[in-house]
C-alpha positions as CSV (number, residue, x, y, z in Angstrom):
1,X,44.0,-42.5,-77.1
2,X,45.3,-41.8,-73.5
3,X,45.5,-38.2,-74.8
4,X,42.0,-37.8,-75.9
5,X,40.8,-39.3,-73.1
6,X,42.7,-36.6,-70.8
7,X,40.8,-33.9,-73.0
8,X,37.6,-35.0,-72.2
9,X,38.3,-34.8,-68.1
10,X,39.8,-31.5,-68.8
11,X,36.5,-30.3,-70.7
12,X,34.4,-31.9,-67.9
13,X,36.2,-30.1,-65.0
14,X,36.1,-26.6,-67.1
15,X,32.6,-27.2,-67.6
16,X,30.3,-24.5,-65.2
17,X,28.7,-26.1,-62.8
18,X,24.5,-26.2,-63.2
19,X,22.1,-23.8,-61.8
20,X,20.3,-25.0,-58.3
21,X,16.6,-26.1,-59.4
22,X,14.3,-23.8,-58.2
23,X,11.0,-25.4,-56.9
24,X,7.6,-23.7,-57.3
25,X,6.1,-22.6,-54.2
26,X,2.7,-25.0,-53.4
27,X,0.3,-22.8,-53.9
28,X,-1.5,-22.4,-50.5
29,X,-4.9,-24.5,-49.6
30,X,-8.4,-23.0,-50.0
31,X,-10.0,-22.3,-47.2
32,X,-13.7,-22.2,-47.1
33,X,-16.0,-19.7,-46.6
34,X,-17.9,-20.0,-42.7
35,X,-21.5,-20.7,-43.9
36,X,-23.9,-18.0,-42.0
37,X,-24.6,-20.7,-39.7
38,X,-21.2,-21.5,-38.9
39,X,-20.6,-18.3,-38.1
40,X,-23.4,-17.7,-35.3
41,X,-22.7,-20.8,-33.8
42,X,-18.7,-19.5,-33.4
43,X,-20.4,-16.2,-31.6
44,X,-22.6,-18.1,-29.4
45,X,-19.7,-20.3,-28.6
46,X,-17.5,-17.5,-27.7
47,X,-20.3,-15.3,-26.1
48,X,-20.8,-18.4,-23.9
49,X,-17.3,-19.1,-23.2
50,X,-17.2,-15.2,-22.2
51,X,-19.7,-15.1,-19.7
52,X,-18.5,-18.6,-17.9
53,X,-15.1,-17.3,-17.4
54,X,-15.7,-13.8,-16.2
55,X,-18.4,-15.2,-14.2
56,X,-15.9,-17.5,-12.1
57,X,-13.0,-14.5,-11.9
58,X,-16.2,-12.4,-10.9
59,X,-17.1,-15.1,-8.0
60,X,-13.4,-15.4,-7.3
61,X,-12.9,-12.0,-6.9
62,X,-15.8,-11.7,-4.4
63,X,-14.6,-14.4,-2.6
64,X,-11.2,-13.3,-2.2
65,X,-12.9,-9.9,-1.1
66,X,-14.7,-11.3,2.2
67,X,-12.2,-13.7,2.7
68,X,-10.0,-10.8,3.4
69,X,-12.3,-8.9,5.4
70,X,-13.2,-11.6,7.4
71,X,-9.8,-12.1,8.2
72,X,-9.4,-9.0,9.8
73,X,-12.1,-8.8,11.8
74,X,-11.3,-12.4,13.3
75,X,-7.8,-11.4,13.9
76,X,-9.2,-8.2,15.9
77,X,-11.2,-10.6,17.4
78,X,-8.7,-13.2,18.6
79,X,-7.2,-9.5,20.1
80,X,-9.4,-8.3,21.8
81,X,-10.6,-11.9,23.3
82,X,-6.5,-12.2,24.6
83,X,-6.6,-8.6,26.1
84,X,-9.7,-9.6,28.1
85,X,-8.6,-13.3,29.1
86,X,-5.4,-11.6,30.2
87,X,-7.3,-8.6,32.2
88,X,-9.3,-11.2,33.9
89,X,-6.2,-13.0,34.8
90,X,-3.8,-10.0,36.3
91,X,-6.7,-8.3,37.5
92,X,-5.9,-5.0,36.1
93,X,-6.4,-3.1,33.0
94,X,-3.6,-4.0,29.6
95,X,-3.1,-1.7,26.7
96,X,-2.8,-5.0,24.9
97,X,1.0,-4.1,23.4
98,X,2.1,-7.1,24.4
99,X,-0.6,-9.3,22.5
100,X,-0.4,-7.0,19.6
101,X,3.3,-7.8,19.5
102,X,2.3,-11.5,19.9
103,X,0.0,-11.5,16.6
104,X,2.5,-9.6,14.6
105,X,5.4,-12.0,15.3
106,X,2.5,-15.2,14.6
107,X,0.8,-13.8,11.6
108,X,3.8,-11.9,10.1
109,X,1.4,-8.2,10.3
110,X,2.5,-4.9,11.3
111,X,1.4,-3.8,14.4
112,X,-0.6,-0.7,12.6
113,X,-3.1,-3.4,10.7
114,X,-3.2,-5.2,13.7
115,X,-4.2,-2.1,15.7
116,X,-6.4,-1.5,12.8
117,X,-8.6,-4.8,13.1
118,X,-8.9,-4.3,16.7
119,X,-10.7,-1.0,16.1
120,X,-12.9,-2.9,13.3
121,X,-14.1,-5.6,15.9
122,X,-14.7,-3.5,18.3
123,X,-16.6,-1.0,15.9
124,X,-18.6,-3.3,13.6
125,X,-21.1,-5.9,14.3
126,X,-22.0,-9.3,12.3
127,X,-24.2,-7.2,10.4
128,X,-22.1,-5.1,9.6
129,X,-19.3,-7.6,8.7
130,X,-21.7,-9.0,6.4
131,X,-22.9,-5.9,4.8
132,X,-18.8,-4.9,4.2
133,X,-18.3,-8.5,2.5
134,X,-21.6,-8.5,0.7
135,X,-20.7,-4.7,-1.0
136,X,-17.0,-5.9,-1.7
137,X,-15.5,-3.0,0.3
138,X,-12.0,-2.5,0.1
139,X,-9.7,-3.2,2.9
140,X,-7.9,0.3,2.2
141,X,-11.6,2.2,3.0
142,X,-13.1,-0.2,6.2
143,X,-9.3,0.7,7.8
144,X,-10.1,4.4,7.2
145,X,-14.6,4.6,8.0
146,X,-14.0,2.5,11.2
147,X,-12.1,5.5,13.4
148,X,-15.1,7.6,12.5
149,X,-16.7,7.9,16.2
150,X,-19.6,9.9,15.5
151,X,-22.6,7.6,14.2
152,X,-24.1,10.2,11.5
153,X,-20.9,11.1,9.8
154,X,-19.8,7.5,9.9
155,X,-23.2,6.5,8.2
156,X,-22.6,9.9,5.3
157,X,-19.4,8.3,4.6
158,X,-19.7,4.9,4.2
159,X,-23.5,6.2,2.0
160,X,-20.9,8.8,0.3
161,X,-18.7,5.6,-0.8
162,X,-21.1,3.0,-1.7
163,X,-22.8,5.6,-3.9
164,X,-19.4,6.3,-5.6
165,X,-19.5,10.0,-4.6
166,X,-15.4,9.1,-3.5
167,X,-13.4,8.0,-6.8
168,X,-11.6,5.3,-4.7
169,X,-10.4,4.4,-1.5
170,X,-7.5,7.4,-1.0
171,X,-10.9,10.2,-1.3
172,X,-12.4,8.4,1.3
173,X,-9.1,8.7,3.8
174,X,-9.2,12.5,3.0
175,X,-13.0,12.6,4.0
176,X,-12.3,10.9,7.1
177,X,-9.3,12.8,8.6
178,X,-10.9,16.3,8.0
179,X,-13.9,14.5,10.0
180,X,-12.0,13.3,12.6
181,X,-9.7,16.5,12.5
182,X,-12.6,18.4,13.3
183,X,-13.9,16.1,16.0
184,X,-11.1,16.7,17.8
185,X,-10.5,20.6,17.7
186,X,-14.2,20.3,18.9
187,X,-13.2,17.8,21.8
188,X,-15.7,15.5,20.6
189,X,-13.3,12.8,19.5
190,X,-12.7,10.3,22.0
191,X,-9.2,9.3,22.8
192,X,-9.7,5.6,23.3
193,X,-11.5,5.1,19.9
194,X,-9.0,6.2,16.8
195,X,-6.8,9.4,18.2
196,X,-3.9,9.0,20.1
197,X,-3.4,8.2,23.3
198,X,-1.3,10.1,26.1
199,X,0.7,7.5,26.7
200,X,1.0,6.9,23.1
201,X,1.7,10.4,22.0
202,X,4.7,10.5,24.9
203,X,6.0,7.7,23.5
204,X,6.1,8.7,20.4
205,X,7.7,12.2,21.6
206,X,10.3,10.3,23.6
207,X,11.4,7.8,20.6
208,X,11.6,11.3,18.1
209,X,13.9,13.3,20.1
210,X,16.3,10.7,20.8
211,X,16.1,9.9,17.1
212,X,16.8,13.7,17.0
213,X,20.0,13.6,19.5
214,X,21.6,10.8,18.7
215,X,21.1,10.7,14.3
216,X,19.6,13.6,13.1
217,X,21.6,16.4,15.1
218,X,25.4,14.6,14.8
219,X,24.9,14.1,11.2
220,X,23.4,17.6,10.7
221,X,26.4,19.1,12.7
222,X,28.9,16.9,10.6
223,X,27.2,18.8,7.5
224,X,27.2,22.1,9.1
225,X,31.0,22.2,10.1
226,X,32.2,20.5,6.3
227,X,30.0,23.0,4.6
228,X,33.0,25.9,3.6
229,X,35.5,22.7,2.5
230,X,32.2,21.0,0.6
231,X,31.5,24.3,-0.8
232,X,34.7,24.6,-3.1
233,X,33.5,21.2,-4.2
234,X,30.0,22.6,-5.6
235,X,29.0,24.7,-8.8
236,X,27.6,27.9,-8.2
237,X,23.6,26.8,-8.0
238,X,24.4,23.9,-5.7
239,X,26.6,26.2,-3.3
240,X,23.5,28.4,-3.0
241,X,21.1,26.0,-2.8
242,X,22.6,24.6,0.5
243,X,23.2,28.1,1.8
244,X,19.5,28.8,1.8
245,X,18.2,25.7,3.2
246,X,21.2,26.6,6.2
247,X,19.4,29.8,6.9
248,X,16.1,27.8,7.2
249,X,18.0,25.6,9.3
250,X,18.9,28.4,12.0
251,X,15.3,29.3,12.0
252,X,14.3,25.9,12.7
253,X,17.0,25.5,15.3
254,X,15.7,29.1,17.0
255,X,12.2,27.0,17.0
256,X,13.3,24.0,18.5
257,X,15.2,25.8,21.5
258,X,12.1,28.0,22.2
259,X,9.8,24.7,21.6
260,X,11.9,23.1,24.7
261,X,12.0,26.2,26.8
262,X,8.3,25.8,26.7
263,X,8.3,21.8,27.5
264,X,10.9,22.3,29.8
265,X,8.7,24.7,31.8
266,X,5.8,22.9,31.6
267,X,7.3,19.5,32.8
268,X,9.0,21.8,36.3
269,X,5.1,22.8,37.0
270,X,4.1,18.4,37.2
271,X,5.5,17.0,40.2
272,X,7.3,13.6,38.5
């Protein structure tokens, strides 16, 4: 009996174990047809949804536009009405670096943008501020239309742009630095309205050449006198490549020298 009955568990754990059910997949819900109704009702509902979004980004967006623009023109304000206060004060006349200085440490700007929305409060009126915010005018173009000094070309241009005739604002820069470029070969440009100063310019002069003496020139020597060890260093097309631009360098050099022969001579005739 005992043996039997050890048969049977042998059978049982020979036996192949039973293939996993495998379960029908539900078969997936009906959906129903929109009825024609329906289905204009969904349109209307998104047409509608359409037009009240874009209609806030669109008011948005003009907001943001003269908010900007107002901006600047109150921060060339607040300049201009510091410069005076502080000419009435010394008694004498400022170039106003020190206040420009003042705003770009206070309003985290760079000293061209504040420069910039000087010349736009000084240039533009409240009707002109208005018409600006009203037309959505781009920052980028009102910093380029307001060093226009003569009245008719500063009227074609600002016409030219509003009419789209200028692609964007980068067309409109162009336009007005060949007009101002030709304002001043004419001498019609006037110094204290968009073109640099003298006092500017010498500055500017001064600040290049002893970035010129003291970086550009040591580092260009240092190049100059490692060139034949560097060379081994190079392929073929690289060693010539810096051989040519070392010839344009000794004509540039030859122009430099005969550049400050001139300036040198210039400077003896002015009684410093």
């Amino acid at each position: 009996m005992a043996k039997a009955t050890t048969k049977k568990k042998d059978k049982k754990k020979a036996a192949k174990p039973s293939a996993p059910k495998v379960t029908a997949p539900k078969a997936a819900a009906k959906t129903t047809a929109l009825t024609k109704t329906e289905q204009r009702d969904l349109v209307k509902k998104t047409e509608i949804r359409w037009e009240e979004v874009t209609t806030s980004l669109r008011g948005r967006r003009r907001q943001a536009a003269a908010d900007i623009i107002q901006y600047r023109f109150d921060v060339g304000a607040f300049a201009i009405e510091l410069m005076d206060d502080r000419v009435k004060e010394l008694g004498k006349k400022l170039y106003g670096d020190r206040t420009v200085k003042q705003l770009c440490e206070a309003l985290n700007e760079s000293s061209s943008t504040v420069h910039t929305c000087i010349k736009f409060a000084r240039k533009c009126d409240a009707k002109e501020l208005d018409y600006f915010k009203k037309h959505e005018w781009p920052w980028r173009a009102i910093s380029s239309i307001v060093t226009v000094d003569d009245a008719k070309e500063y009227k074609r241009l600002k016409d030219d742009f509003e009419s789209k005739r200028f692609e964007n604002s980068d067309q409109l820069k162009d336009a007005v630095k060949e007009v101002n470029d030709k304002a001043r070969d004419d001498g019609t440009k006037d110094g204290r309205k968009g073109s640099p100063t003298a006092k500017s310019m010498i500055r500017s002069f001064n600040m290049s050449c002893n970035m010129l003496a003291t970086k550009l020139l040591p580092n260009f020597l240092t190049a100059v006198k490692t060139f034949k060890k560097d060379v081994s260093k190079m392929d073929a097309d690289s060693a010539e490549a810096v051989a040519k631009d070392l010839k344009e360098s000794v004509k540039a050099v030859s122009t430099l020298t005969k550049m400050a022969e001139r300036a040198t001579s210039i400077l003896d005739e002015i009684d410093l």
